[in-house]
C-alpha positions as CSV (number, residue, x, y, z in Angstrom):
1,X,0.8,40.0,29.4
2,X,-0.9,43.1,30.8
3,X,-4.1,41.8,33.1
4,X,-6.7,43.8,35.2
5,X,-9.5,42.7,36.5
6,X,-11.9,44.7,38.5
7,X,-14.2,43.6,41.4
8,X,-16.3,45.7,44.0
9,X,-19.5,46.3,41.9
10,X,-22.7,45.5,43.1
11,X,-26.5,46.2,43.9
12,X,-26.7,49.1,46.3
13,X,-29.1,51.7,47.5
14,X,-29.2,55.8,46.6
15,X,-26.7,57.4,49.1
16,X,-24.6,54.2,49.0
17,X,-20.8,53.3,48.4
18,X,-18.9,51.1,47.2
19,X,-15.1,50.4,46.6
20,X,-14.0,49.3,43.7
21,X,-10.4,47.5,43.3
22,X,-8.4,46.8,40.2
23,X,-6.0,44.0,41.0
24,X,-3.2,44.3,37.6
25,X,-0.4,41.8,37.1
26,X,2.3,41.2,34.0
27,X,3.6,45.0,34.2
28,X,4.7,47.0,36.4
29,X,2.5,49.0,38.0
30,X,4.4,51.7,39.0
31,X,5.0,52.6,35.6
32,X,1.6,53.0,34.4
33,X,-1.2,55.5,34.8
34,X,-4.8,54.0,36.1
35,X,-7.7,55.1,34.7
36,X,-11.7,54.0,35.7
37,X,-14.0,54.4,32.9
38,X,-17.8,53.2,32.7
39,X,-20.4,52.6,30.3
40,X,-24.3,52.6,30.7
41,X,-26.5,51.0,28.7
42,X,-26.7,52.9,25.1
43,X,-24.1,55.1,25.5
44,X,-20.7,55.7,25.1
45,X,-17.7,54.7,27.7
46,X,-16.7,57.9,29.6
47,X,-13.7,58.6,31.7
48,X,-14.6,59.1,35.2
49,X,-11.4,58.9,37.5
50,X,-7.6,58.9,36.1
51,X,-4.3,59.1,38.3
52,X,-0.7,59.6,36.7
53,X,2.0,57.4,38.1
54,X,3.9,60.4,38.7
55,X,3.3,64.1,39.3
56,X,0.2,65.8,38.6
57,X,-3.5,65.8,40.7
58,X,-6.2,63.2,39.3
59,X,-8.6,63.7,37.0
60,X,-12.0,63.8,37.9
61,X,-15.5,64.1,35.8
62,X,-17.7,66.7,36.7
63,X,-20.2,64.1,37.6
64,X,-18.3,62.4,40.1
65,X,-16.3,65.5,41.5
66,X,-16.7,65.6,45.3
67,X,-18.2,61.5,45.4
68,X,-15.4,59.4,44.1
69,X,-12.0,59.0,44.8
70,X,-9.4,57.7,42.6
71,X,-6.0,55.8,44.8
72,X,-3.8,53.3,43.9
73,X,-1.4,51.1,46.1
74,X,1.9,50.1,43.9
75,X,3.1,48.0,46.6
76,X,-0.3,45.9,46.1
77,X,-0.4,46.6,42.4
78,X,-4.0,47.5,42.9
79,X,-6.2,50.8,41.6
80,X,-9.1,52.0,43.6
81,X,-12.1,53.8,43.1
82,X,-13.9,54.8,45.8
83,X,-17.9,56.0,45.3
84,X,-19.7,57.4,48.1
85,X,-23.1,58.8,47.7
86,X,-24.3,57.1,44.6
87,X,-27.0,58.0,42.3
88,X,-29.0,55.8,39.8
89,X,-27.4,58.0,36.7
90,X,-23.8,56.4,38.0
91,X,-25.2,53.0,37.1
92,X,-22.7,51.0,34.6
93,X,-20.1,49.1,33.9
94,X,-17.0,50.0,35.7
95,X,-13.5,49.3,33.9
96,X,-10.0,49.8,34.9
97,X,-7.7,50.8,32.3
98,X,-3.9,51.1,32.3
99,X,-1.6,53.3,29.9
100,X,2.8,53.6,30.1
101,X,3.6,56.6,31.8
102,X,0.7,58.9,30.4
103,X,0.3,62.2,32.1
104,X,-2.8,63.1,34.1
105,X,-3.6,66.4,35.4
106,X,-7.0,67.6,36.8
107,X,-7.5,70.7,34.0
108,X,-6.3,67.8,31.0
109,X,-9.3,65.6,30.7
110,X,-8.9,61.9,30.5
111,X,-10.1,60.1,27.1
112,X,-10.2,56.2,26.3
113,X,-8.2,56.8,23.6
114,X,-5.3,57.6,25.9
115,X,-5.5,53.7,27.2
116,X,-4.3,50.4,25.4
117,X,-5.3,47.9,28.7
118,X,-8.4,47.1,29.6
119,X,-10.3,44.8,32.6
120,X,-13.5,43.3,31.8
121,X,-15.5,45.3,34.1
122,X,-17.8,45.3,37.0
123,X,-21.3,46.3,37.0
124,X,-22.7,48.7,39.6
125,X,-26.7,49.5,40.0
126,X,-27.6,51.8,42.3
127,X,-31.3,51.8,43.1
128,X,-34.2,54.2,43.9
């Protein structure tokens, strides 16, 4: 059985950072491309970091471009998302997602659609 579960969110102030981890078990990990997605309050889930297992450089949102950074670790069978200088407007729920072998590239986008496993998310609030 595929699992993630996230952890790392949190309460923090403008300017801020935070790491967030996506521990995985029941697949391996190696095989699979990581996405982080997040949805605020009233709105739809967007994509907002994804990294192939492969070839290919990660995806990034506009919004995050430059702020987060998307890793993983296959020998920990962990995903990461590092965000550095947050903002209220990244406020959310953060989810990890996992799909077999999808491609990423930066210049492709990165949809939900694209992923069939999902964690239960994390919230992050960043604060004025």
């Amino acid at each position: 059985e595929v699992q993630l579960v996230e952890s790392g969110g949190g309460l923090v102030q403008v300017g801020e950072s935070l790491r967030l981890s996506c521990a995985a078990s029941g697949f391996t990990f190696g095989d699979y491309a990581i996405g982080w997605f997040r949805q605020a309050p009233g709105k739809e889930r967007e994509a907002v970091a994804c990294i192939s297992n492969t070839d290919g450089s990660p995806y990034y949102a506009d919004s995050v471009k430059g702020r987060f950074t998307i890793s993983r670790d296959n020998a920990q069978n962990t995903g990461y998302l590092q965000t550095d200088s947050l903002k209220p407007e990244d406020t959310a729920v953060y989810y990890c997602a996992a799909e077999f072998s999808l491609p990423v590239d930066s210049g492709w986008g990165c949809y939900v659609a694209d992923f069939s496993s999902w964690g239960q998310g994390t919230q992050v609030t960043v604060s004025s």
